[in-house]
C-alpha positions in Angstrom: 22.3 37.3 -19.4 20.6 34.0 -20.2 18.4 33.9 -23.3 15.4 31.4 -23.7 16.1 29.0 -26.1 13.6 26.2 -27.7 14.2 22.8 -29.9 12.6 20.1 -31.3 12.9 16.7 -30.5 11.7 13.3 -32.4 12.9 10.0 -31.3 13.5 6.6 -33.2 12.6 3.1 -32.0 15.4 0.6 -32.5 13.7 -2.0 -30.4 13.3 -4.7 -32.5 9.3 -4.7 -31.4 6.1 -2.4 -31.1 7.1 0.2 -28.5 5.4 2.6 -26.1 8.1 5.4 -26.1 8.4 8.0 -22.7 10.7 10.6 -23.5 11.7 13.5 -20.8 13.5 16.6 -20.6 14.3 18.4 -17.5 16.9 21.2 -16.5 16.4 23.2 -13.0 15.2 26.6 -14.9 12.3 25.0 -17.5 11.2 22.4 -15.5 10.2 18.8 -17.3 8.6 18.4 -20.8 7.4 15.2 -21.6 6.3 13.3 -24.6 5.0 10.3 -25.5 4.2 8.0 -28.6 3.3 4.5 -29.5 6.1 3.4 -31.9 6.4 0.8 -34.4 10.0 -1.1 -35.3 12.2 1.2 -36.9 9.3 3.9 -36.8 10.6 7.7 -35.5 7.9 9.6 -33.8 7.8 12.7 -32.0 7.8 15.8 -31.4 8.8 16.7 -28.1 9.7 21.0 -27.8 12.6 21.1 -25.3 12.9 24.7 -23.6 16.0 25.4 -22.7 18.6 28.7 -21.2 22.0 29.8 -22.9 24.2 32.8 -21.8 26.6 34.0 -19.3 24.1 33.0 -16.3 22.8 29.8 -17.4 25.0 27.7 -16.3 23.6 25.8 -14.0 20.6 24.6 -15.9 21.9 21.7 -16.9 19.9 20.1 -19.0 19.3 16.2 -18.1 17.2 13.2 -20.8 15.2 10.4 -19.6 13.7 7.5 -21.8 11.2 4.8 -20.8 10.2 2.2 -23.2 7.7 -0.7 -23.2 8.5 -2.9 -25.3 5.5 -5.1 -26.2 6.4 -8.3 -28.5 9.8 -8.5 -30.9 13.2 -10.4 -29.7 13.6 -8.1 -26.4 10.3 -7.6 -25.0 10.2 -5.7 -21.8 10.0 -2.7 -20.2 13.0 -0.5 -19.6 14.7 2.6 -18.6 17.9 5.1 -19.2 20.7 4.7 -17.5 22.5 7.3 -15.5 24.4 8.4 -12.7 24.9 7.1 -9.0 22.8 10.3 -8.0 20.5 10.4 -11.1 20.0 6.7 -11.7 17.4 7.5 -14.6 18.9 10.4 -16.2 21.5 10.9 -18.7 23.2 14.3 -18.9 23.6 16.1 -21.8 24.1 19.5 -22.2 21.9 22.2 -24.7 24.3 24.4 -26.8 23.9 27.6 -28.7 23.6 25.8 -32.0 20.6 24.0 -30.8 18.8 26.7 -30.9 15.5 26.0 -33.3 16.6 22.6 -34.6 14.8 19.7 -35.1 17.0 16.5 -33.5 16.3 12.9 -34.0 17.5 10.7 -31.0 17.3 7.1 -30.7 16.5 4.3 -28.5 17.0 0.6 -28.4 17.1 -2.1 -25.4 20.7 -1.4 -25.2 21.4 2.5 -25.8 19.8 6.2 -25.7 21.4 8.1 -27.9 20.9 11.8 -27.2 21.9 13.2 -30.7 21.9 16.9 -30.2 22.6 19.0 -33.4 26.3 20.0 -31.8 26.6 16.7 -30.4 25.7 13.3 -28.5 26.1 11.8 -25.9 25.2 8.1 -25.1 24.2 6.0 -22.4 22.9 2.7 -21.9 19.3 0.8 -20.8 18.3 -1.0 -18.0 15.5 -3.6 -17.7 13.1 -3.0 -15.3 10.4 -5.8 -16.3 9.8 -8.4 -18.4 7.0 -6.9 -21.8 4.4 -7.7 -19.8 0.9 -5.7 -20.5 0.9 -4.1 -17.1 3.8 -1.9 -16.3 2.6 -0.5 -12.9 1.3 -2.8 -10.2 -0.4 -0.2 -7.3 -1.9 -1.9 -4.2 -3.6 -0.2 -1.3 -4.2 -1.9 1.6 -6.5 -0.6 4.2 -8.2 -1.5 7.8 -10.5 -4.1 9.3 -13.9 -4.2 7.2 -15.3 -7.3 6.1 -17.2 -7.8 1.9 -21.1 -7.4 3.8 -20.2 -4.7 5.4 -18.9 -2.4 2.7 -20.8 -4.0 0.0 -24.0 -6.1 0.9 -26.3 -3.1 0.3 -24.8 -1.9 -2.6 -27.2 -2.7 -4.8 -24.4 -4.3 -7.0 -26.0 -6.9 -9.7 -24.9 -10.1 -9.2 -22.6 -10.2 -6.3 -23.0 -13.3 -3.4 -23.9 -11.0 -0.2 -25.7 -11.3 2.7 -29.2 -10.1 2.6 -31.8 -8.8 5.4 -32.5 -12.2 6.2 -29.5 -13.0 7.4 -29.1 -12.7 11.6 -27.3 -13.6 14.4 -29.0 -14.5 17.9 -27.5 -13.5 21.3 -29.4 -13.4 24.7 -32.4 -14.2 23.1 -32.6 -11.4 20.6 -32.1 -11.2 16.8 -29.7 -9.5 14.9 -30.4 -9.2 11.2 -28.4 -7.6 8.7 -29.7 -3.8 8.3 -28.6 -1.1 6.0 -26.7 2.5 6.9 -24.1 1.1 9.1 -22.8 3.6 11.6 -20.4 6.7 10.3 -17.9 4.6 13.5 -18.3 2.2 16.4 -17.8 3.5 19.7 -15.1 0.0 20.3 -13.3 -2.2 18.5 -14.9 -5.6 17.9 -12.8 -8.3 18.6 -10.3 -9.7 15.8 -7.9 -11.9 17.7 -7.1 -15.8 16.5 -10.2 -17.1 19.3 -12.4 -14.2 18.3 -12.7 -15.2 14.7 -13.8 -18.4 16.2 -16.4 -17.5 17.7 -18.1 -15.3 15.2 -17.3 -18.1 12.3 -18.0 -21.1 15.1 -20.9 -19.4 17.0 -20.9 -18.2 20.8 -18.6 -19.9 23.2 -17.1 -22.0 19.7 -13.7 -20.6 20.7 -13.7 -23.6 23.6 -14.0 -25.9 20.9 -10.6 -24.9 19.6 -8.1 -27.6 19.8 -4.2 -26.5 19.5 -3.2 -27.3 15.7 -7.6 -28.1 14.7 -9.3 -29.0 13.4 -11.4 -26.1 12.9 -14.6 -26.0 14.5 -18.2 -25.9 12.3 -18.3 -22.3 10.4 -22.0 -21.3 10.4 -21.2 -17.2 10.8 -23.5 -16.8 13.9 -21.4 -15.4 16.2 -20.5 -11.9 15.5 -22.9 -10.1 17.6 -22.0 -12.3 20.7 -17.8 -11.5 20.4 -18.6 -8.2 19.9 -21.1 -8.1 23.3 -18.3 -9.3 25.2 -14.8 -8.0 24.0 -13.9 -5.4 26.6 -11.0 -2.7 25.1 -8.9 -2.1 27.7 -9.5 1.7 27.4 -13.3 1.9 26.1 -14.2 -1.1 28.1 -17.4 -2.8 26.8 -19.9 -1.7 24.1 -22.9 -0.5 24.8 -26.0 -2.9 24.9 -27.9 -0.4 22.1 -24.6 -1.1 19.9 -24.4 -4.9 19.5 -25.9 -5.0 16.3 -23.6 -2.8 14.8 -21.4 -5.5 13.4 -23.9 -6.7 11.9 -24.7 -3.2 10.0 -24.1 -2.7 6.2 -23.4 0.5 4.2 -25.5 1.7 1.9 -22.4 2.0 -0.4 -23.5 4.2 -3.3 -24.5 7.3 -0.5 -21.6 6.3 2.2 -19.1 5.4 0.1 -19.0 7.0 -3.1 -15.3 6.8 -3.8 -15.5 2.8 -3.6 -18.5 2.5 -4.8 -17.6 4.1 -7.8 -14.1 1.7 -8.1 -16.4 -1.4 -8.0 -18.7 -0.5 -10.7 -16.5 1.4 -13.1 -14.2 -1.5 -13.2 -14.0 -4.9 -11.0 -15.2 -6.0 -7.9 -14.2 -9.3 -6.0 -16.4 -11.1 -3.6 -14.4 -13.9 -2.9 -11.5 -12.2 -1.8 -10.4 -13.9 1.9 -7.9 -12.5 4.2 -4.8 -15.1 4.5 -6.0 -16.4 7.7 -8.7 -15.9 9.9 -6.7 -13.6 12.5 -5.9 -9.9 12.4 -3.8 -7.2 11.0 0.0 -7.5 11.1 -0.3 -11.6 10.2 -2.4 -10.8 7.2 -0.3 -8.5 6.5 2.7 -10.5 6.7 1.3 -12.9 4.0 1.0 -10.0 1.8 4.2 -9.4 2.0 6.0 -13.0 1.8 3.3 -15.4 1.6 3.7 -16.3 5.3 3.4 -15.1 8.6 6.0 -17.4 9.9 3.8 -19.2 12.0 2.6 -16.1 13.8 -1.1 -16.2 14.1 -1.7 -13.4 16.5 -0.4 -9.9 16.7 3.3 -10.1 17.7 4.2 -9.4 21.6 6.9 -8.2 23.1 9.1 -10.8 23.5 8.4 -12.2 20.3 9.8 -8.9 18.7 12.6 -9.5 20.8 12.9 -12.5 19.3 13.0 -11.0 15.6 15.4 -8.3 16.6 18.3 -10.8 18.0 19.4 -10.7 14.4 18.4 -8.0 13.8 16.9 -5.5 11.9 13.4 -6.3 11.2 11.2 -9.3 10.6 12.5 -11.9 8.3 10.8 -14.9 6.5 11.9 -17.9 5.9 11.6 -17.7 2.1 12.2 -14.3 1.9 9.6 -11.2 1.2 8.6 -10.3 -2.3 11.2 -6.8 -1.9 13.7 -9.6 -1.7 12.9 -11.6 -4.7 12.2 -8.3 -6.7 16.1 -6.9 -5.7 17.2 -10.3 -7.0 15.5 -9.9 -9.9 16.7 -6.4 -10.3 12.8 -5.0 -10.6 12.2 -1.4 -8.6 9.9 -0.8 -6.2 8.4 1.9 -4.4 6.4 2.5 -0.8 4.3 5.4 0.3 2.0 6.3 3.4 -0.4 8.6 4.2 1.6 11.1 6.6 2.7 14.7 6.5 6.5 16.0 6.7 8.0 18.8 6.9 7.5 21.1 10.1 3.9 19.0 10.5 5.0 15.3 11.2 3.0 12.2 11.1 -0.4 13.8 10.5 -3.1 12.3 7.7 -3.2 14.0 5.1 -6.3 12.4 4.5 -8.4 12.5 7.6 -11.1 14.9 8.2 -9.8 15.5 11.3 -6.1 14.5 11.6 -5.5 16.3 14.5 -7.6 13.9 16.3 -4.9 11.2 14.8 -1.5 10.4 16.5 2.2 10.5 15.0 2.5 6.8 15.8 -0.4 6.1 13.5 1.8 7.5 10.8 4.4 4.4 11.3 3.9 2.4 8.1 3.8 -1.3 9.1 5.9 -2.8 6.1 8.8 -0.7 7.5 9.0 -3.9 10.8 10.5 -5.8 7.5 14.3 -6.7 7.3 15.5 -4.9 4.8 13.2 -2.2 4.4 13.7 1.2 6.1 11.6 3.8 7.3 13.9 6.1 5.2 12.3 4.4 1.7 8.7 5.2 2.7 7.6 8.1 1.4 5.0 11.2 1.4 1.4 10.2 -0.5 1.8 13.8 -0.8 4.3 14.0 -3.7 2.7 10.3 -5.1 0.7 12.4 -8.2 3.9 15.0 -9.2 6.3 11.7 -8.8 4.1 9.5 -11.3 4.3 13.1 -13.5 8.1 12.1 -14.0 10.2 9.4 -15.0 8.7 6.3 -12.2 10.8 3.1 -12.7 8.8 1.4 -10.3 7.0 -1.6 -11.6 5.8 -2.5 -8.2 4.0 0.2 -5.8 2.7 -0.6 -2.0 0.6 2.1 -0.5 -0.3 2.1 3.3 -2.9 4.6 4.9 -2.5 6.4 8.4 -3.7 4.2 11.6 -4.8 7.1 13.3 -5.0 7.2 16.8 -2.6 4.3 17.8 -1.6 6.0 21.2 -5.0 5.7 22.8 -6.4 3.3 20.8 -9.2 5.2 19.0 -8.1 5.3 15.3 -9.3 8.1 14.8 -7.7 10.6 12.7 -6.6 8.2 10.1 -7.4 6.9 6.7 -7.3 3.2 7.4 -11.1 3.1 7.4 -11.1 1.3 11.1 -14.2 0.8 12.1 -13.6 3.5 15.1 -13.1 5.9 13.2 -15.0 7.4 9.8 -14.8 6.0 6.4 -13.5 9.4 4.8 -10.1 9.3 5.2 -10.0 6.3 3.4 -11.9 7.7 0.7 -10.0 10.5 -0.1 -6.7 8.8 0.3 -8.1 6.2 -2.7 -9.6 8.8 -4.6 -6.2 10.5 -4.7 -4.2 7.4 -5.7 -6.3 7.1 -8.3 -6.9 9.8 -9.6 -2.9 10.3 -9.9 -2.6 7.1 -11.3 -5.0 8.2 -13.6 -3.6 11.2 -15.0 -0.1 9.8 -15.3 1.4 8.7 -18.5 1.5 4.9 -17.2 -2.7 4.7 -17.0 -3.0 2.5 -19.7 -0.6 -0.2 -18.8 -1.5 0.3 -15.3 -3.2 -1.9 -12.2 -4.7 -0.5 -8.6 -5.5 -3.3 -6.3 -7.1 -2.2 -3.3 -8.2 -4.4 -0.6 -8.3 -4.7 3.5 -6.3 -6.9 5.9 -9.0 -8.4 7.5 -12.8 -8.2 8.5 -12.1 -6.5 11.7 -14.8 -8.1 13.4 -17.5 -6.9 11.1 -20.1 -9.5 10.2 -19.7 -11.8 6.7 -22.1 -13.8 5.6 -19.5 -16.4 3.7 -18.0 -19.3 5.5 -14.4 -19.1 4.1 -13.2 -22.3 2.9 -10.0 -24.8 3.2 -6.4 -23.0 2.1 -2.7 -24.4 1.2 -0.7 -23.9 4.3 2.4 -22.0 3.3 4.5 -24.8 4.1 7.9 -23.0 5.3 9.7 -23.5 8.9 9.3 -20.7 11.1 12.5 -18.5 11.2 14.7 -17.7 13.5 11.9 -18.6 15.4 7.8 -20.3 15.9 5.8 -17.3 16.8 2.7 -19.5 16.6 0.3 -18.9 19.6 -2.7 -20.6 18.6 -1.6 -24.0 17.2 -3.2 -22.8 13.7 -2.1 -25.0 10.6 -2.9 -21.7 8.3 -5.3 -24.3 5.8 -8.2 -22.1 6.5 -8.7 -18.7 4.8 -9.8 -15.7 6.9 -13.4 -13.8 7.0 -13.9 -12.2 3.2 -12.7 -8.6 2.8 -13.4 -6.3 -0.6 -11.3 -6.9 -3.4 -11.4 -3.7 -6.5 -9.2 -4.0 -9.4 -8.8 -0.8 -11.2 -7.5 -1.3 -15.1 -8.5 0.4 -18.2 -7.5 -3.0 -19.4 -10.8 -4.2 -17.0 -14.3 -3.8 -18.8 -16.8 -1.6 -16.6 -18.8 -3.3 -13.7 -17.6 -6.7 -13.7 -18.0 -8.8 -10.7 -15.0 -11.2 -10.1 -15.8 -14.7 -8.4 -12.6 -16.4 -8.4 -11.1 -17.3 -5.1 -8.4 -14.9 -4.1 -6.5 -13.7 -0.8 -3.9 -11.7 -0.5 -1.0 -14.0 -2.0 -2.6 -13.9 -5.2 -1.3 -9.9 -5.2 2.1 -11.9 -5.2 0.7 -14.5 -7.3 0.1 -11.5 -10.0 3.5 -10.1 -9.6 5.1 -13.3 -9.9 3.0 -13.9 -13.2 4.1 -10.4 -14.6 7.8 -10.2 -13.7 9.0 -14.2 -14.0 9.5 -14.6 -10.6 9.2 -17.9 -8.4 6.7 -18.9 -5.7 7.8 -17.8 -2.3 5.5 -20.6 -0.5 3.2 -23.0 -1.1 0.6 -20.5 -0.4 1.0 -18.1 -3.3 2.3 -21.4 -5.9 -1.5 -22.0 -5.4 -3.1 -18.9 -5.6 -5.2 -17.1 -8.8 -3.4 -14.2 -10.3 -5.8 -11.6 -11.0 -4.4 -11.3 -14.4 -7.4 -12.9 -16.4 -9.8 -10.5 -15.4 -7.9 -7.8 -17.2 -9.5 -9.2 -20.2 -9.3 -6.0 -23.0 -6.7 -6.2 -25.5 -6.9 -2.1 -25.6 -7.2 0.6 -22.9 -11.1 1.9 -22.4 -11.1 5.5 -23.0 -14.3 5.9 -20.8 -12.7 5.9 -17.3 -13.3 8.8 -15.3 -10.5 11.0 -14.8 -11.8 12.1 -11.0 -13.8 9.9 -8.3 -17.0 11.5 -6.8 -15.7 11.9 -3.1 -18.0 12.1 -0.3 -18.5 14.9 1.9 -16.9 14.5 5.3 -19.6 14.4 8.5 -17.4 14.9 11.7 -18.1 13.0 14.4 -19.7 15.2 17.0 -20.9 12.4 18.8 -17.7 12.2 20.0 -16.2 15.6 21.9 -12.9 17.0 22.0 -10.2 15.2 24.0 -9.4 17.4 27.4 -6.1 18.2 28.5 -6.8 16.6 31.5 -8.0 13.1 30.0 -5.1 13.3 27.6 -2.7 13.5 30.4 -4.4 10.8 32.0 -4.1 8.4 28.6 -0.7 9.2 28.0 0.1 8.1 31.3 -1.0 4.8 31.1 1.4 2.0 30.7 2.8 0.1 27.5 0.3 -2.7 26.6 2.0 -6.0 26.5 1.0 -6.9 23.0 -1.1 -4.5 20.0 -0.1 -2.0 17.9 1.4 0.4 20.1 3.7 -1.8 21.0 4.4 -2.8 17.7 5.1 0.7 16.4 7.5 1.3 19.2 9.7 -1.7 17.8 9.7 -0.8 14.3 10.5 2.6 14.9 13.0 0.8 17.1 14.7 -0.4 14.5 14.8 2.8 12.4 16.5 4.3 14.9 19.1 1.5 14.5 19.0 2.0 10.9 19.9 5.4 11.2 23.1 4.7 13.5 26.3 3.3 12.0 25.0 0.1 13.4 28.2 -0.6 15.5 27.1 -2.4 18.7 27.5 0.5 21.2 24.9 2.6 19.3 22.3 -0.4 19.0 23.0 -1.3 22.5 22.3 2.5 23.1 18.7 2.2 20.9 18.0 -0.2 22.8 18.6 0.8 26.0 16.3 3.9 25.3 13.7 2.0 24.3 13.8 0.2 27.3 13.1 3.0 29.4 9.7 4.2 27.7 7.1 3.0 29.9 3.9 5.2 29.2 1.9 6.4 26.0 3.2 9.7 25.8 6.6 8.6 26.4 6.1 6.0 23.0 4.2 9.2 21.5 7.6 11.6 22.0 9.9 8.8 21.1 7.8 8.3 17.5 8.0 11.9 17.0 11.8 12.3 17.9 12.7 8.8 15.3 10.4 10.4 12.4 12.4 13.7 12.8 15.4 11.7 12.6 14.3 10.1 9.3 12.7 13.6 7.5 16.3 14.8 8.5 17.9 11.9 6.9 16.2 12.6 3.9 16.6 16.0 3.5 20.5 15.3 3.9 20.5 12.9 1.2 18.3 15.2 -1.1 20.7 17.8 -0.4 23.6 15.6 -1.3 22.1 14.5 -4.7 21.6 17.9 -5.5 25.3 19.2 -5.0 26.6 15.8 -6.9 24.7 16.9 -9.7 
């Protein structure tokens, strides 16, 4: 019979430097202790009580050590981590005796060795460098959907912010516009966002036949919001109505609609000059979040320009290379999560008010269309709080919400914050990433960016200014559709930067986009410029101006309480039918989903060319809505299989 056993644990640092010291115990009956202790050179520190099982039955309780130290000045500055095994990369086994029983152990830890010095014996590993001893240890960034600065901030009431005001108006058919406050809970379509769009609500009405291939640029006076959004038809919602127009141009009243971000901007730092990459939509701007570049692409991809991308296969590739790339060369971890379900419940928000209004495809996380990132590395934000609990090697962390209703082009459902559907997804999903940043034991050295991909259509009152093109040749291909040179920012979006290292309610003018995430990274970690674009770009690093963690930041986020939208009824079976019958779009996000899941299907396969010819072939045959809705659900079964196996396999190796 197995006998519960306890002993005491201190810990040395042989670092050379001042140390922040994470020390964790784990074995599959008592769970994980941790503790942790700031540590000068040479200094031991502790204690840590370690529970532990020994007897007949307790064998197999194993009893498994992880270390993580920051190393903050000294000869080896950095931060690092235990080594382990090929299915416990972080942890070093060693086993709890009898004798242990009620001692006090010191262990030890330099750059170059854990030594787990149990009273009847040690065992010793080695280190591994995550990061250079930089004061951040954790980078988390959240990117969310389509809303502009004004519109989620202008009538905040925030001191000393540049924001439209009530006398700011557009003009179309004769009538006036102004900026109001209590912007609707959702629109009932999607203002336009395309490359022409943007044009015309920077350029004015009809400034998009001004547009020359390759510029220059026509005159930015911001006047013609209300008129793009009068006229762009969705090809399932059709026009918006006349009584609508001047929703664009509608503000929140931010501290009563959005409470969670509200709260962000004023207990730490709020950016408004923060520009989208260019002045285009979604999976461009994000593509310069993620490599500095869109590779020419200045539209949403097509089709046949996804074909194009997947004749080498296996995801979008940039010229220079994405920041995952230069982070494996530099042998720094990183992490991806998304807002979606698993288990028997697959690609729902766990976020949404409503999720089941929400569609599995709006669970496909858009980073995943990436070479050399699979579906199979994004994972749940539903175990993000218990991970961050634990050992998490992960200097760099991307976060993506749920798109919602993709299939039918609603969004609803999600936690993007699209402007079709409510704001409340998106403010649980931040108030949970924060708040588990938050209570983890990386908070101090820690940074939440959060920020949107573009304006979405939603009025700005801030003409953006000139940019550095990226400078790199399109690869394999030019997927630009526009002729735009990329040396013009896009509309401004909200920038928050979340650091106890940030003093409360500062407002941030310096000129950012969405390299300057990179820009940050690159700063932090020693790595080089990917483009021209992020070699010229502000690091947010300056604003993160304390030399010592606040202790004032709140430990929860006020979170609002979620409305639903009755306005808008309950799908019928019969209308459903009829939507999922509808053909493929040429171009959008449907079809853009369908492709990456595409090639996470391929990913899955042994990749010999039968089996891709085979994913390919299948994929050629979906012609409908539903039939892309069954094929997303079928691939992300595939993947929650695939990681279950492997799960399984880790736990039988160990």
């Amino acid at each position: 019979m197995a006998t519960q056993r306890t002993a005491t644990v201190n810990i040395t640092n042989n670092t050379g430097g001042n140390a922040r010291i994470l020390l964790y115990h784990e074995n599959s009956t008592n769970g994980t202790q941790r503790g942790s202790w700031a540590a000068t050179p040479g200094q031991t520190v502790g204690s840590l009580t370690a529970y532990f099982e020994s007897g007949w039955d307790a064998g197999e309780a194993l009893d498994w050590w992880s270390v993580l130290i920051h190393v903050t000045d000294g000869p080896t500055s950095g931060f690092y981590i235990s080594s382990g095994t090929s299915t416990e990369p972080f942890w070093k086994e060693c086993q709890f005796q009898d004798s242990d029983e009620g001692q006090t152990m010191t262990f030890a830890v330099s750059t170059t060795e854990f030594d787990v010095n149990l009273h009847s014996g040690t065992c010793k590993g080695g280190m591994t460098k995550l990061a250079p001893g930089a004061p951040i240890t954790h980078v988390f960034v959240v990117m969310l959907e389509n809303r502009s600065f004004d519109h989620m901030f202008a009538m905040s009431g925030i001191k000393g912010i540049t924001a439209a005001t009530t006398k700011n108006s557009n003009s179309y058919k004769g009538k006036t516009y102004p900026v109001q406050n209590g912007a609707p809970l959702s629109l009932p379509t999607d203002p336009g966002h395309e490359f022409l769009d943007v044009v015309e609500q920077l350029g004015g009405e009809g400034a998009q036949d001004k547009w020359k291939n390759g510029g220059p640029y026509p005159p930015i006076n911001n006047s013609g919001f209300v008129a793009n959004y009068a006229t762009t038809t969705d090809e399932l919602t059709g026009l918006p109505p006349a009584k609508d127009w001047g929703d664009v141009m509608a503000c929140f009243h931010t501290p009563n609609q959005l409470k969670t971000l509200y709260q962000l901007a004023t207990e730490f730092a709020l950016c408004d000059q923060w520009y989208s990459s260019l002045p285009g939509l979604t999976w461009p701007n994000r593509f310069f979040l993620h490599g500095a570049s869109s590779s020419g692409m200045d539209a949403n991809p097509s089709t046949s320009q996804i074909q194009k991308w997947e004749i080498p296969g296996f995801g979008f590739r940039y010229p220079k290379g994405s920041i995952y790339d230069a982070l494996n060369k530099a042998g720094i971890p990183y992490r991806f999560y998304n807002d979606t379900t698993g288990g028997h419940v697959l690609g729902q928000s766990l976020f949404s008010d409503d999720p089941s209004k929400g569609s599995v495809i709006g669970a496909v996380p858009q980073v995943s269309s990436l070479h050399g990132v699979e579906l199979t590395e994004i994972y749940s934000l539903g175990q993000f709080g218990s991970d961050l609990q634990g050992p998490y090697p992960y200097p760099y962390t991307f976060i993506e919400p749920h798109y919602g209703n993709v299939r039918n082009n609603t969004y609803e459902g999600g936690s993007s914050q699209h402007p079709m559907d409510d704001e409340y997804g998106g403010e649980h999903l931040l108030a949970a990433v924060y708040t588990a940043i938050r209570n983890s034991p990386y908070w101090d050295t820690s940074l939440l960016i959060i920020t949107y991909d573009e304006h979405g259509g939603l009025y700005d009152s801030v003409a953006p200014g000139k940019a550095t093109p990226p400078g790199d040749k399109p690869y394999p291909v030019d997927y630009n559709e526009n002729g735009f040179p990329f040396d013009l920012y896009g509309v401004r979006v909200p920038g928050i930067l979340v650091s106890p290292l940030i003093p409360r309610s500062v407002v941030d003018h310096t000129l950012y986009d969405h390299t300057s995430i990179l820009k940050t990274l690159e700063e932090l970690f020693g790595l080089n410029p990917l483009t021209k674009r992020d070699a010229s770009a502000n690091s947010v690093l300056k604003t993160l101006s304390l030399k010592t963690p606040r202790t004032d930041c709140p430990t929860t986020l006020n979170v609002p309480t979620p409305r639903f939208m009755a306005a808008k009824p309950p799908m019928t079976a019969e209308k459903r039918a009829q939507l999922d019958a509808l053909p493929l779009p040429e171009s959008g996000n449907l079809v853009n989903a369908l492709h990456t899941l595409k090639k996470a299907e391929i990913e899955l396969s042994g990749r010999t060319p039968p089996e891709i010819a085979a994913v390919h072939a299948r994929v050629a045959t979906i012609q409908s809505r539903g039939d892309a809705e069954a094929y997303a659900l079928s691939v992300l079964e595939k993947v929650r299989s695939a990681k279950e196996q492997r799960k399984l396999a880790a736990r039988r190796k160990r």
